[in-house]
C-alpha positions as CSV (number, residue, x, y, z in Angstrom):
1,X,-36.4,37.9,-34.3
2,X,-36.3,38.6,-38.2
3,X,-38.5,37.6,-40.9
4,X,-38.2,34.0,-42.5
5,X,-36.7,34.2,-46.0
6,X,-38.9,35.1,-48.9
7,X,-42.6,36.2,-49.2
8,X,-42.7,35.6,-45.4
9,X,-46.3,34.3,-45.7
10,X,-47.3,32.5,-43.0
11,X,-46.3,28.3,-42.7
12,X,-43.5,26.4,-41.2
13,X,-40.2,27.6,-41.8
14,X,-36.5,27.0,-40.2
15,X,-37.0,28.0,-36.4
16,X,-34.3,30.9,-35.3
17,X,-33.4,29.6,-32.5
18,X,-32.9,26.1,-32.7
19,X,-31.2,24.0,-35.2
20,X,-33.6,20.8,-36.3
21,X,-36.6,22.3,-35.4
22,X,-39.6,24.2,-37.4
23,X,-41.5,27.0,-36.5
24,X,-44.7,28.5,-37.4
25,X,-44.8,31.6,-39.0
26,X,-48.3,33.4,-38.5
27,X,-47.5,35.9,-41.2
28,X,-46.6,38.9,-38.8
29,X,-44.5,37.1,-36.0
30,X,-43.7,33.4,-34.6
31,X,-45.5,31.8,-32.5
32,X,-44.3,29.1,-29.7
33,X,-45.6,26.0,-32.2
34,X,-42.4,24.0,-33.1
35,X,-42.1,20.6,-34.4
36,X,-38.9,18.1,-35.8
37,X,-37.1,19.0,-39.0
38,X,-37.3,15.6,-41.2
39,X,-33.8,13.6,-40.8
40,X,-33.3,15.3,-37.2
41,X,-33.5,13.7,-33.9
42,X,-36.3,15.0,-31.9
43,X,-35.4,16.7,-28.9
44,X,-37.7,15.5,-26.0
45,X,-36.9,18.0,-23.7
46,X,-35.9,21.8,-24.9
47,X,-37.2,24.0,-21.5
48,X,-38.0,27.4,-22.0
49,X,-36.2,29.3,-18.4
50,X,-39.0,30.7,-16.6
51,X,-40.3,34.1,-17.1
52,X,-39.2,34.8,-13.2
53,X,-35.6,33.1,-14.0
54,X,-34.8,35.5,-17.3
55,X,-35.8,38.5,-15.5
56,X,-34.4,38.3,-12.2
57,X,-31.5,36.3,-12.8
58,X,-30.6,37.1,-16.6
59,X,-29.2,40.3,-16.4
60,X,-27.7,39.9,-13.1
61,X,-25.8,36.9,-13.6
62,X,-24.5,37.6,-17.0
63,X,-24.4,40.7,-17.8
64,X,-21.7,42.4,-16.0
65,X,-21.9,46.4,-17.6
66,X,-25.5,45.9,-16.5
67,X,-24.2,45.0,-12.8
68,X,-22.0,48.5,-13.5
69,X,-25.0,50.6,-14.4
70,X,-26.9,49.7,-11.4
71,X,-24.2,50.6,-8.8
72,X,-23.1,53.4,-10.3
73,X,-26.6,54.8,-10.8
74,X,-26.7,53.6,-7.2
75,X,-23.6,55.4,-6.0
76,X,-24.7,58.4,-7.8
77,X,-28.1,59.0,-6.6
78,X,-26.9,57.9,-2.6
79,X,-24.1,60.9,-3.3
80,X,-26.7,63.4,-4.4
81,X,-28.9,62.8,-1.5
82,X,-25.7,62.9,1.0
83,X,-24.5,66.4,-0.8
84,X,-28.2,68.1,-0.7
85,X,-28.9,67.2,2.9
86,X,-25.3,67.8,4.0
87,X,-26.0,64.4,5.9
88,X,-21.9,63.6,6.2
89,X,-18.8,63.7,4.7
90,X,-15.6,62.0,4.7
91,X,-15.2,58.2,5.2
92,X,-18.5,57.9,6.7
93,X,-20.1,59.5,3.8
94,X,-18.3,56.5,1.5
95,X,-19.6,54.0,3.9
96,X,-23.3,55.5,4.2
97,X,-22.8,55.1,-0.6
98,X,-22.1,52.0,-0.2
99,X,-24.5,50.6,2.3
100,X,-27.3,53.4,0.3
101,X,-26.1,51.6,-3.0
102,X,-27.2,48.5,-2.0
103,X,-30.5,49.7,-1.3
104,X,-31.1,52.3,-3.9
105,X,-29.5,49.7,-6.7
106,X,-32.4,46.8,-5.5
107,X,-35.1,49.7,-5.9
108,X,-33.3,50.8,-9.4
109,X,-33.8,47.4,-10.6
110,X,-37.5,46.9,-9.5
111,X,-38.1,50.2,-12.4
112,X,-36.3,48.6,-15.0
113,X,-38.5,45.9,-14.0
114,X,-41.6,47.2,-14.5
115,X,-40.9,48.3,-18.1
116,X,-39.8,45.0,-18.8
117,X,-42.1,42.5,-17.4
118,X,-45.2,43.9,-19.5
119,X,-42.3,43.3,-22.7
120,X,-41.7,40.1,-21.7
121,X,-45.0,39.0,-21.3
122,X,-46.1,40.3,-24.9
123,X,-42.9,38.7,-26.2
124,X,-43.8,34.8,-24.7
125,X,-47.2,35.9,-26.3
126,X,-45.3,36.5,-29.9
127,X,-43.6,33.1,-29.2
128,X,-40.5,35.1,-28.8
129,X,-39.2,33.1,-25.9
130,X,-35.6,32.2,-24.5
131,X,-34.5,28.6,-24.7
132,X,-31.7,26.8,-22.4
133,X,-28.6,25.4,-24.0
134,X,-28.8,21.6,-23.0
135,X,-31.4,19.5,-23.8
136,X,-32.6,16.6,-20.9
137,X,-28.9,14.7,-21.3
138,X,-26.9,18.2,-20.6
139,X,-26.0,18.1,-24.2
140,X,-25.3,21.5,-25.5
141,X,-27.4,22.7,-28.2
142,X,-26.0,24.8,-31.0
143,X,-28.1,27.8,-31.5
144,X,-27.8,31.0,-33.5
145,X,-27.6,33.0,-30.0
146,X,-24.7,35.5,-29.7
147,X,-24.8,35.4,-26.3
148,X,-23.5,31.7,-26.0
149,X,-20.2,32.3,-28.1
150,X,-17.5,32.3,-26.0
151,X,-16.3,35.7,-27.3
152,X,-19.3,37.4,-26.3
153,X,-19.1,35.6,-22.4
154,X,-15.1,37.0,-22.5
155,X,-16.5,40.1,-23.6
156,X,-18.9,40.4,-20.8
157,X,-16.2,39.5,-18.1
158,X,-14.0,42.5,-20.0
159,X,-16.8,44.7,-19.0
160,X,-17.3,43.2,-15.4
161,X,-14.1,44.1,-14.9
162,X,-14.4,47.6,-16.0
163,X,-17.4,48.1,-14.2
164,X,-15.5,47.1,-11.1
165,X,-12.8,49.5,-11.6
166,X,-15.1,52.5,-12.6
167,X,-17.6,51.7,-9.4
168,X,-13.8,51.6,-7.1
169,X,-12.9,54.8,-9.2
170,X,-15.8,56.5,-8.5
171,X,-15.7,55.9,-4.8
172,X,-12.2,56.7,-4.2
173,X,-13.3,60.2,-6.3
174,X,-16.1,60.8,-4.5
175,X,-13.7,60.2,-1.0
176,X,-11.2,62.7,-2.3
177,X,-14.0,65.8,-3.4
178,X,-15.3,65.3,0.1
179,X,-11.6,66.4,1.3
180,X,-12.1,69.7,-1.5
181,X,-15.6,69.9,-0.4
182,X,-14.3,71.0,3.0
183,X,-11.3,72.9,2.2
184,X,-13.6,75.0,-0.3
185,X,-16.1,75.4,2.2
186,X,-13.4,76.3,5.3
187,X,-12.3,79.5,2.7
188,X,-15.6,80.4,2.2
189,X,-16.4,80.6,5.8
190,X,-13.0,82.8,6.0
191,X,-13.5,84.9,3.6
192,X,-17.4,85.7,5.3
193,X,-15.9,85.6,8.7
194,X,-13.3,89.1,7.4
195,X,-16.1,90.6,5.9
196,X,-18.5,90.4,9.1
197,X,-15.5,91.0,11.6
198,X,-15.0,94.1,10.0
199,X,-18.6,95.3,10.9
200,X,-18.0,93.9,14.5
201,X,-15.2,95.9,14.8
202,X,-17.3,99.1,14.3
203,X,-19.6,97.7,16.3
204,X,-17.8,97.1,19.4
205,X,-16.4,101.1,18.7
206,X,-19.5,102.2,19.0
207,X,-21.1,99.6,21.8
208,X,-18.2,101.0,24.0
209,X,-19.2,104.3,23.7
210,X,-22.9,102.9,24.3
211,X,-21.7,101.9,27.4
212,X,-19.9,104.5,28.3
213,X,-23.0,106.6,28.2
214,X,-24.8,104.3,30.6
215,X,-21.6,103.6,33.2
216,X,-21.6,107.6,33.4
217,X,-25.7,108.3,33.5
218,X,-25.6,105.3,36.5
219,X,-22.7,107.4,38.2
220,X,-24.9,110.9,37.8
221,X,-22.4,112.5,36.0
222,X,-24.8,113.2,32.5
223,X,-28.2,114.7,33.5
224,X,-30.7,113.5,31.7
225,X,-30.7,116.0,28.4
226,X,-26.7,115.3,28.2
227,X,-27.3,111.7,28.4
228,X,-30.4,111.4,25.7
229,X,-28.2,113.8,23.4
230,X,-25.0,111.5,23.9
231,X,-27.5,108.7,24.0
232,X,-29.8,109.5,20.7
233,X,-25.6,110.4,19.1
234,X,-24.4,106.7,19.4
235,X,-27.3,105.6,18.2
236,X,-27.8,107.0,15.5
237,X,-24.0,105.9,14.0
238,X,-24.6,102.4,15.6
239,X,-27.8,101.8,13.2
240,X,-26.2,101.6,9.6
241,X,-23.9,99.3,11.5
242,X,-26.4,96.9,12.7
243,X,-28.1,97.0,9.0
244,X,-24.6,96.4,7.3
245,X,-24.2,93.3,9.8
246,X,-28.0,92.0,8.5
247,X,-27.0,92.4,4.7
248,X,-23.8,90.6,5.4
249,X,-25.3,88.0,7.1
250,X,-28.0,86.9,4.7
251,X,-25.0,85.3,3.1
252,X,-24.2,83.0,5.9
253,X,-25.6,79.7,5.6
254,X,-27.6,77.3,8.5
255,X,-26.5,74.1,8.9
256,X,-27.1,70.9,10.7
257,X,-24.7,70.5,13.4
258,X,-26.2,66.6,13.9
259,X,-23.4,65.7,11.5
260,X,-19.5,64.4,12.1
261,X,-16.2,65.0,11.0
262,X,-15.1,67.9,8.8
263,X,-19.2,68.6,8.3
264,X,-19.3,68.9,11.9
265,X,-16.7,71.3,12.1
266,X,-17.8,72.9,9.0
267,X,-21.2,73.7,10.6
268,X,-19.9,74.7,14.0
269,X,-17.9,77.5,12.2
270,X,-21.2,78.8,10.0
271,X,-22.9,78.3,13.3
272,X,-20.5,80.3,15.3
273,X,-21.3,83.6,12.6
274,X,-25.1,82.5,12.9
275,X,-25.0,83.3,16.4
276,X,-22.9,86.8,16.1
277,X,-25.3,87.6,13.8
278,X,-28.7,87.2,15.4
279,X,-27.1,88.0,19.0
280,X,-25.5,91.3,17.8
281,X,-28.8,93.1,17.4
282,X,-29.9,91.4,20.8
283,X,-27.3,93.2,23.0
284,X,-27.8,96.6,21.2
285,X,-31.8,96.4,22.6
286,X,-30.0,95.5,26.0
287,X,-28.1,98.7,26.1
288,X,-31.1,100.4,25.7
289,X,-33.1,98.6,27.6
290,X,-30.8,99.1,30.6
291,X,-30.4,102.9,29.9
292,X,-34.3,102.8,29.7
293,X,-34.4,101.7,33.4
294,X,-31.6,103.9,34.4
295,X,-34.2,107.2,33.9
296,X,-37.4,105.7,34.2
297,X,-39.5,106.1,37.3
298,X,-41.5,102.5,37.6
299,X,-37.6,100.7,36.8
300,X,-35.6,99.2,39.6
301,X,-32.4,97.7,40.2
302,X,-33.5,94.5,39.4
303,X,-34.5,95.5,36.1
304,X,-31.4,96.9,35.3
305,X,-29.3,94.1,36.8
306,X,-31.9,91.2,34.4
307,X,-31.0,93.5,31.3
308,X,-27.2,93.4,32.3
309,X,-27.4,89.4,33.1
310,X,-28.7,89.1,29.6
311,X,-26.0,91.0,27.8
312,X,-23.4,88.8,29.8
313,X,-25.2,85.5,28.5
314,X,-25.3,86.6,25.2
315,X,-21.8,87.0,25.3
316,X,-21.1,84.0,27.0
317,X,-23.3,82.3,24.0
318,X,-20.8,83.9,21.4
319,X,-17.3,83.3,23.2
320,X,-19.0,79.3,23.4
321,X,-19.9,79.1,19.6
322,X,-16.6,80.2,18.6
323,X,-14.6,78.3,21.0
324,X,-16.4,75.3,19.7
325,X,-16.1,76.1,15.7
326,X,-12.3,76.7,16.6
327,X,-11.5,73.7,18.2
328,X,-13.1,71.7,15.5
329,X,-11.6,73.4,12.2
330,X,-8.2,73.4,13.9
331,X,-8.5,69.1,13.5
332,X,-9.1,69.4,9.3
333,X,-7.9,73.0,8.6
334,X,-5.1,73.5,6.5
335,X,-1.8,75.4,7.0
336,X,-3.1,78.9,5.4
337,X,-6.1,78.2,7.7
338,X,-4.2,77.4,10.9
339,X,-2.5,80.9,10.7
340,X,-6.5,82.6,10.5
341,X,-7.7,80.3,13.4
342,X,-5.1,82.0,15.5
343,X,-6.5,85.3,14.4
344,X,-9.6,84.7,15.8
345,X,-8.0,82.8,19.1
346,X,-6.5,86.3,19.4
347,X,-9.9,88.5,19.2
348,X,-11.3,85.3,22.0
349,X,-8.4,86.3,23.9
């Protein structure tokens, strides 16, 4: 509230918030003593709203680009969270906003809250407190407060209005990048997918020959010095191979697959390279370890035939994951993506 006119020194003067009435000025701020202007009525009845009702009810019930600031701050925050824990996407990420909104909005609220209540409190002690506009009869009180005018109550609704739209804007916004997100994310996992089938390509060159080796050590034809020498051969070319597929694979990212929709699918196909990649260098210590039992002296069959039973579930645990990526990208993929899921139903095949 400003300064009563002149020296300011403290007395009664003109009260600022209500016409007819006097206020005492303590010579730095007002205080809550009023009494009756001479030739006015006095006013039995002029009720302060409770602290409680001007700061829970206040700014929620008339100030609409408040209302807008907490949603959208709402809305904003729930997204974040959604995006960094890759919780959802797609309509049930706009439903779990909305539903967090109301939630995170409420909690938003109780801050501002805090920073005001200790304000409000030193204002009442200033005197500085809000007044209704109706006296006991429900007759309107003229006061010098801006908010009253009707101009400033249209201008509010203007701005409830916006709010509204900007909160539906933001929504329908946040629906569509959830669409990009995927898209974005299905070309990434492409693009990885080339660059790691490429390495498996040399890798199943060289895994053939592996086995080779072993097919013909079990059959007698290698004696032992022809099959350590092919042996120690493949080997040697298949390790760069294996440590190319390790470098590659730091790029590929892990992901929940407790999620639905195009996450879901998104996740199965990140999850179907995840499991190339740490099965890969799992079959090669097969190979060996079979060819290992082939020429030692304390192996038997059955050790050979465990070693071989875990290279077919391994690759039973690939040809799974990709099945499973496959059929879920082919429900949100696009048409350039449709043509590069067939690719890889052709290397399944």
């Amino acid at each position: 509230m400003k300064k009563p006119d002149g020296k300011a020194e403290a007395g009664w003067y003109d009260a600022p918030e209500i016409e007819g009435y006097l206020q005492y000025w303590n010579g730095k701020y007002w205080t809550k003593h009023k009494q009756v202007k001479d030739g006015f009525e006095d006013i039995k009845s002029v009720p302060k709203k409770s602290l409680g009702r001007f700061l829970f009810r206040n700014p929620i019930m008339e100030d609409g680009a408040f209302i807008a600031y907490l949603v959208i701050s709402g809305i904003v925050f729930v997204y974040l969270v959604i995006d960094y824990f890759e919780l959802t996407s797609g309509l049930a990420a706009v439903v779990l906003i909305i539903n967090g909104t109301l939630i995170t909005s409420a909690l938003i609220y109780v801050i501002f809250l805090l920073f005001l209540i200790p304000r409000r409190i030193f204002d009442r002690r200033k005197g500085l407190t809000k007044y209704s506009n109706v006296d006991s009869k429900g007759t309107n009180i003229k006061t010098e407060d801006t908010v009253d005018k009707p101009e400033f109550q249209s201008r509010k609704r203007y701005l409830a209005v916006i709010g509204t739209i900007l909160v539906l804007a933001l929504i329908a916004l946040l629906s569509a990048s959830s669409e990009n997100d995927f898209e974005r994310e299905a070309d990434d996992f492409f693009n990885q997918q080339k660059e790691i089938s490429v390495i498996l390509n040399e890798w199943n060159k060289e895994s053939s020959l592996l086995l080779g080796i072993i097919q013909k050590n079990s059959s007698g034809e290698f004696d032992y010095p022809e099959a350590m020498y092919a042996l120690n051969d493949v080997t040697g070319r298949i390790s760069p191979v294996l440590a190319s597929l390790r470098e590659e694979c730091t790029d590929v990212p892990v992901k929940s697959l407790n999620q639905t929709g195009e996450a879901q699918a998104a996740a199965l196909a990140w999850n179907m390279l995840k499991v190339t990649c740490d099965l890969v260098p799992l079959q090669f210590t097969e190979y060996l370890s079979i060819f290992d039992a082939q020429v030692s002296e304390d192996k038997t069959q059955a050790d050979i035939d465990f070693h071989v039973q875990r290279l077919t579930d391994f690759g039973n645990q690939r040809k799974q994951a990709a099945i499973q990526a496959i059929n879920e990208l082919e429900k949100y993929a696009s048409d350039s993506q449709l043509e590069q899921i067939k690719s890889l139903k052709n290397l399944l095949s």
